[in-house]
ZAMARGU-4260 file (C-alpha; in steps of 0.2 Angstrom, whole numbers, plus 5000, padded with zeros to 4 digits):
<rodrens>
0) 5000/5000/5000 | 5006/5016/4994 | 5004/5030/5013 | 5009/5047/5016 | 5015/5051/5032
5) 5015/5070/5036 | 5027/5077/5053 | 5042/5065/5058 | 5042/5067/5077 | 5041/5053/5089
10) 5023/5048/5081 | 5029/5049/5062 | 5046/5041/5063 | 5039/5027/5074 | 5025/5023/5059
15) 5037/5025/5045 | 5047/5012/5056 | 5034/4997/5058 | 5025/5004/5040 | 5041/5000/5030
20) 5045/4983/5041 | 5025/4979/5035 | 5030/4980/5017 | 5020/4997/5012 | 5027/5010/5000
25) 5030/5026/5013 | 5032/5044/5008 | 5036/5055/5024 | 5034/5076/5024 | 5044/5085/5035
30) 5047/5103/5036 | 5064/5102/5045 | 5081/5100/5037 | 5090/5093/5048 | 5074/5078/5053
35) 5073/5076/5038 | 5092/5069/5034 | 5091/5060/5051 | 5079/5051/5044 | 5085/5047/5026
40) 5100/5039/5035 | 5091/5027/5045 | 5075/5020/5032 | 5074/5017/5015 | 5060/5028/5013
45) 5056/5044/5003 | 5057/5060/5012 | 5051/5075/5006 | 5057/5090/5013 | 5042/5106/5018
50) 5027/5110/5026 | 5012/5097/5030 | 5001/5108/5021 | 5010/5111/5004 | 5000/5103/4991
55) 5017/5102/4979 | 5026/5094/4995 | 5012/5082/4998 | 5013/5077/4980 | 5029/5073/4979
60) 5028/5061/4993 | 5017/5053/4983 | 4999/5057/4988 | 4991/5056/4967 | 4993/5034/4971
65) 4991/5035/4992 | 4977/5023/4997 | 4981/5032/5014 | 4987/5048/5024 | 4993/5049/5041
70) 4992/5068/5048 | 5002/5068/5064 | 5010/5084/5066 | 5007/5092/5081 | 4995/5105/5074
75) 4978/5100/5074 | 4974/5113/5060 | 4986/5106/5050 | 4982/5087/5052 | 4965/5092/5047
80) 4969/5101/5031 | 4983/5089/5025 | 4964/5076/5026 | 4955/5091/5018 | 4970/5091/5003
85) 4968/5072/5002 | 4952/5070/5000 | 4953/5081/4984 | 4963/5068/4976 | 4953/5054/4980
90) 4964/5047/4994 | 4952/5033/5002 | 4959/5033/5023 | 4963/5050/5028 | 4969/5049/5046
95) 4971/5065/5059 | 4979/5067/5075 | 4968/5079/5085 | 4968/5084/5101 | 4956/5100/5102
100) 4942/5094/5112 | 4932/5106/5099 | 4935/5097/5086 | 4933/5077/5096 | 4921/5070/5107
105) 4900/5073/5109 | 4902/5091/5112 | 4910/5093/5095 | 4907/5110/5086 | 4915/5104/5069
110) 4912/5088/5056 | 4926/5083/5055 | 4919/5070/5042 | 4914/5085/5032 | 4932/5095/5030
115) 4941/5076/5022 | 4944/5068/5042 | 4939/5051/5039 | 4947/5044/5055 | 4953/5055/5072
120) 4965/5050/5084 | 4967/5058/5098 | 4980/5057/5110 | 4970/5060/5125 | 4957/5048/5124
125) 4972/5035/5120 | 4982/5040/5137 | 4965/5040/5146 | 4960/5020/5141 | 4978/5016/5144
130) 4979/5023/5163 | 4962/5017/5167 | 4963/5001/5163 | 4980/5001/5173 | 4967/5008/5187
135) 4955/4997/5186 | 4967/4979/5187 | 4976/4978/5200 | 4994/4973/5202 | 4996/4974/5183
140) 5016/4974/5175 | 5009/4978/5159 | 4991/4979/5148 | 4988/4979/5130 | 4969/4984/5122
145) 4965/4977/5106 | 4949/4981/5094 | 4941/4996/5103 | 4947/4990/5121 | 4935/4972/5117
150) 4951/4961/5122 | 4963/4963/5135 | 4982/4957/5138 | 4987/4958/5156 | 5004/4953/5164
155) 5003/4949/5181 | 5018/4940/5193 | 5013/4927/5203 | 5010/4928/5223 | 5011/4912/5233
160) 4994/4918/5241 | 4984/4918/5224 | 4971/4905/5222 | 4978/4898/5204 | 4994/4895/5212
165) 4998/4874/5208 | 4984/4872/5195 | 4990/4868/5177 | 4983/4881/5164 | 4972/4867/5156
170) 4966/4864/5173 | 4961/4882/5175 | 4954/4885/5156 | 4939/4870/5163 | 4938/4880/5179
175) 4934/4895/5170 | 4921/4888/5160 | 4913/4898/5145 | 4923/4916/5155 | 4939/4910/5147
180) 4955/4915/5146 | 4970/4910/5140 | 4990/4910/5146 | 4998/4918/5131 | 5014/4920/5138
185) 5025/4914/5151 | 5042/4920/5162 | 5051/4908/5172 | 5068/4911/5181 | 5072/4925/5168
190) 5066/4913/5154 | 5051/4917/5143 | 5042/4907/5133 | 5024/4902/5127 | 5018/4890/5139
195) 5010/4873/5138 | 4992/4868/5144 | 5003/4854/5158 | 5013/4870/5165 | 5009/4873/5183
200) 5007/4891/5189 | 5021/4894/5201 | 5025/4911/5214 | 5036/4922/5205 | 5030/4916/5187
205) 5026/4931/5176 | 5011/4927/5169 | 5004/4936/5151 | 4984/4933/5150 | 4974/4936/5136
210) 4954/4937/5136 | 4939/4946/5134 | 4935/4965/5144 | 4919/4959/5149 | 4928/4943/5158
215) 4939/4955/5167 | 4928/4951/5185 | 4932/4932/5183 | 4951/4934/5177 | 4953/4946/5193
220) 4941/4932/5205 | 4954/4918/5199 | 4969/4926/5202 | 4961/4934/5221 | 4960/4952/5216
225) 4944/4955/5215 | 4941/4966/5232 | 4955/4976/5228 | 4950/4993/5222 | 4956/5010/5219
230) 4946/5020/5232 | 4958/5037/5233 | 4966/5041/5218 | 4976/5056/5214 | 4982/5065/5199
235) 4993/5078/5195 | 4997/5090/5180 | 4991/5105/5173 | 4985/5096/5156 | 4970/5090/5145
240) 4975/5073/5149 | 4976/5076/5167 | 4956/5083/5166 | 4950/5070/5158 | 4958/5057/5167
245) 4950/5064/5183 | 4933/5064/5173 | 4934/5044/5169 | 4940/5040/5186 | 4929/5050/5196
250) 4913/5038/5188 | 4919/5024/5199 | 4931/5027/5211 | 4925/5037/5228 | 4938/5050/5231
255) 4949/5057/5214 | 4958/5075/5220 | 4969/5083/5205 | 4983/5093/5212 | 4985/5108/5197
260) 5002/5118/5196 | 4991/5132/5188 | 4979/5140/5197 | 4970/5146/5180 | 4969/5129/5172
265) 4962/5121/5189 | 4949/5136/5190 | 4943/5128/5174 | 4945/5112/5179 | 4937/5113/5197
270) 4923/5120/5184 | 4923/5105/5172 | 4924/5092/5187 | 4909/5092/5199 | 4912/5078/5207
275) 4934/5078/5209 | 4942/5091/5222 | 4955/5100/5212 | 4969/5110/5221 | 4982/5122/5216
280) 5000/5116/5221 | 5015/5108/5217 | 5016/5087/5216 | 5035/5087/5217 | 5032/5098/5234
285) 5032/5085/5249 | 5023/5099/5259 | 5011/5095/5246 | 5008/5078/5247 | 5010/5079/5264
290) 4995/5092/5266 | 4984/5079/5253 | 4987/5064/5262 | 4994/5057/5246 | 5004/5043/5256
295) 4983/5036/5257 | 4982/5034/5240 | 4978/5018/5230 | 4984/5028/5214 | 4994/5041/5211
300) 4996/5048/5191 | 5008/5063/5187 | 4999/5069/5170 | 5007/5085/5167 | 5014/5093/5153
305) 5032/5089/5159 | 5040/5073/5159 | 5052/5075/5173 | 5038/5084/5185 | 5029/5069/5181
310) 5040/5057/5186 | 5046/5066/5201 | 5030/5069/5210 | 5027/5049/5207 | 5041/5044/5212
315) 5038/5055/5228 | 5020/5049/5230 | 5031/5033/5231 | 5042/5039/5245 | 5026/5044/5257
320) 5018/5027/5254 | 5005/5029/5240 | 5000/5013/5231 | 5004/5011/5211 | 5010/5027/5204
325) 5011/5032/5186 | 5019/5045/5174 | 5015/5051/5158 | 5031/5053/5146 | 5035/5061/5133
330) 5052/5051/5132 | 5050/5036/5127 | 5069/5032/5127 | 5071/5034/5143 | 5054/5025/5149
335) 5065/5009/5156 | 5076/5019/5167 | 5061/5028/5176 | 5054/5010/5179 | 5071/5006/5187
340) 5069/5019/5198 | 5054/5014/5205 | 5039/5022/5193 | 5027/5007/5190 | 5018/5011/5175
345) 5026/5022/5162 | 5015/5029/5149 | 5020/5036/5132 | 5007/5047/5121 | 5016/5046/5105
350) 5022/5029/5109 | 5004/5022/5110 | 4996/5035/5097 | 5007/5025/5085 | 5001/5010/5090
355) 4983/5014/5088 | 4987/5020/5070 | 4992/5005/5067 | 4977/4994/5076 | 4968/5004/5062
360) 4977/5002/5049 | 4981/4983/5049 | 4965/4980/5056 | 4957/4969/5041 | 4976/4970/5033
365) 4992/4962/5037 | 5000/4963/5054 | 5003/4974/5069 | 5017/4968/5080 | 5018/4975/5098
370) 5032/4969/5107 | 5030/4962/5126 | 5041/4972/5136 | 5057/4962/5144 | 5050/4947/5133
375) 5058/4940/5117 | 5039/4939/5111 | 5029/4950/5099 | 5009/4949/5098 | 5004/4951/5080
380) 4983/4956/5075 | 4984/4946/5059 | 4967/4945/5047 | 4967/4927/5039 | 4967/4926/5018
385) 4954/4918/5007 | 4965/4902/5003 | 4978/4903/5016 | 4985/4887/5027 | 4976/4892/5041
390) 4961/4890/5037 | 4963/4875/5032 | 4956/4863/5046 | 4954/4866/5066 | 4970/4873/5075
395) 4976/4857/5082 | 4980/4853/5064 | 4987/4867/5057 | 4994/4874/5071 | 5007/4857/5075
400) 5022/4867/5066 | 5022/4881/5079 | 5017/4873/5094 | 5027/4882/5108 | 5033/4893/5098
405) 5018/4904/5094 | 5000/4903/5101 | 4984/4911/5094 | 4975/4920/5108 | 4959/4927/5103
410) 4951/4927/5084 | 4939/4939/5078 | 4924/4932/5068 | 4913/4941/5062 | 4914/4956/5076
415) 4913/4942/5089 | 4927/4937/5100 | 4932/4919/5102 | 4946/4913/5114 | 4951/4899/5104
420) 4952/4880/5106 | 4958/4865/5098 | 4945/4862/5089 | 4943/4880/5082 | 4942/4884/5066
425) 4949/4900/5059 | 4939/4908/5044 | 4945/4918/5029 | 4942/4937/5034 | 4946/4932/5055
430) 4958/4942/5062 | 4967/4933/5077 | 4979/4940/5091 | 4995/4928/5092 | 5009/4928/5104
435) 5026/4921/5094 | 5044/4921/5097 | 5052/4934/5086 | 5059/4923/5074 | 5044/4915/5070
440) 5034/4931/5064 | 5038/4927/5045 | 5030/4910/5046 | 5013/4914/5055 | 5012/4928/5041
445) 5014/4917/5028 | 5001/4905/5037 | 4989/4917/5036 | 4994/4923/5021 | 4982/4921/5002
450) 4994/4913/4986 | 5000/4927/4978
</rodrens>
């Protein structure tokens, strides 16, 4: 497929990255010089130097035969006229990144349909979904959403005092009865590797599920979680995200309080949010968290505009006793090194825009491949072919080649999630979710793959 990317920051350079590894024909504007050379050393792409919205620039990236363009600057009036320019030469997915609550959302005062935005993206709503999720499932290392937020992957280590502690994961697939959900992953004594239905769950095993959202109360119930609750959580940060995180949580947990360095934007805020306390101060001030009682908190989230405040003020929450903490990032290369120092959950807006760019676009196409943080695993959402191998007889069959060294976690048949069994048979048009060593990516693509 022939796509135009438009703005090379974070977002851009990391869709140019998996779009070229996919096999598509990229063409990437970028108005600065010396990004623009960066990134003709490091991909085989073309890169076509000038503003987003220059018709004669988008052109000669290649928009007269793009099936797609992805307008990620960080300008939302940009991104939208970029779409608008597209749609003028009959480019069929016209993408957008838009943050602008004006232009998103219910309370919308533009269509964005009608100026040439065929899909939006918005940064916000992503960060949202991600740190909620990390609310509401307790304990979690990592968590993955898939098609709309419909199926969930959740990490989780092992605690001797769990109740699926010495049962094998075929045992606790019949236990769990038509609320299934499957191991997709397994790491043992700093091994990983896909685990068989005979392993026996042991403390200290780091445990990768997979399985529908609306079995999240019966995944929790097996693993003894299910009284655990965020009651007092706390957010901090003078941003969009920061707002609108407060808004979500403050539907289900009893006590949300954002403490807002800027006593304009929480004036706002406090206006926007009946039901959350808002303060003005300083979360990297311990007189701060002192005077809020953030030591109390089940969750603490550091949703500013600045990475290291972020950080800081969790990693300070920490210090005074506070429960998970998280921090909003906006750099992504140093995300492993704030989790060293003690920051449970680091989350990267561009980072995870990217990877719901991509959800769309492979959606119903090739692959998307997520990699499994600390594991030598990807997960790939795959769509089967008309005529491919896999489809060829139930999974037990045509599976045999790649057992325990790749497993399908969830298909997709006709918008209805299955979490597969032996006997299931994948149809031509099912997307699936598999977990696979690295090496074996090329293989399961060619599995589900059509004769070309």
């Amino acid at each position: 497929m022939q796509i135009v990317i438009v703005g090379a920051g974070t977002v851009g350079f990391d869709l140019a990255v998996q779009l070229q590894r996919a096999g598509h024909d990229v063409g990437l504007v970028e108005k600065h010089t010396d990004r623009c050379a960066e990134i003709r050393d490091k991909l085989d792409i073309l890169v076509v130097e000038g503003p987003g919205s220059s018709p004669r620039a988008l052109i000669d990236a290649g928009l007269r035969e793009a099936q797609m363009v992805l307008a990620v600057t960080s300008v939302d009036e940009v991104n939208i006229l970029v779409c608008g320019l597209a749609a003028q030469f009959g480019v069929k997915t016209r993408i957008a990144r838009v943050r602008n609550p004006e232009f998103t959302g219910s309370r919308a005062r533009v269509n964005l349909t009608g100026l040439g935005v065929t899909r939006v993206i918005d940064p916000e709503r992503i960060i949202v979904r991600v740190i909620h999720n990390i609310a509401r499932i307790p304990d979690v290392v990592e968590v993955f959403s898939y098609h709309d937020d419909e199926i969930l992957i959740a990490r989780h280590v092992m605690k001797p005092e769990m109740p699926i502690i010495g049962k094998s994961l075929v045992q606790i697939l019949q236990e769990a009865g038509s609320d299934r959900f499957l191991s997709v992953a397994l790491r043992r004594d700093g091994e990983a590797r896909i685990p068989a239905g005979d392993d026996v769950i042991r403390p200290g095993d780091d445990v990768t599920t997979l399985f529908r959202a609306a079995t999240l109360p019966r995944y929790l119930e097996f693993l003894g979680l299910s009284g655990r609750k965020v009651r007092k959580a706390i957010v901090a940060g003078e941003s969009l995200t920061a707002v609108r995180l407060c808004a979500a949580l403050e539907e289900w947990v009893e006590d949300v309080l954002l403490i807002d360095p800027d006593a304009a934007h929480g004036q706002t805020a406090a206006e926007r949010l009946d039901g959350v306390e808002v303060i003005h101060g300083d979360a990297t001030d311990r007189a701060v968290l002192a005077e809020n009682n953030v030591g109390a908190a089940d969750l603490f989230v550091g949703a500013g505009r600045i990475t290291a405040d972020n950080v800081m003020g969790a990693l300070l929450a920490r210090s005074v006793g506070a429960g998970r903490v998280v921090a909003v990032s906006d750099e992504p290369s140093n995300n492993r090194l704030f989790r060293e120092l003690g920051v449970d959950h680091v989350v990267s807006p561009r980072r995870l825009m990217a990877q719901e760019i991509m959800d769309v676009i492979h959606r119903g196409r090739r692959s998307m491949e997520l990699h499994l943080r600390d594991m030598p695993l990807e997960s790939l959402l795959i769509r089967a072919d008309p005529g491919s191998r896999v489809t060829r007889g139930p999974l037990l069959k045509v599976w045999r080649p790649l057992r325990s060294r790749a497993i399908v976690g969830a298909v997709v048949h006709e918008g209805k999630t299955i979490i597969p069994r032996g006997d299931t048979h994948i149809a031509a048009g099912d997307d699936a979710i598999v977990i696979t060593e690295e090496r074996q990516v090329g293989k399961i693509q060619k599995l589900f793959g059509g004769k070309r």
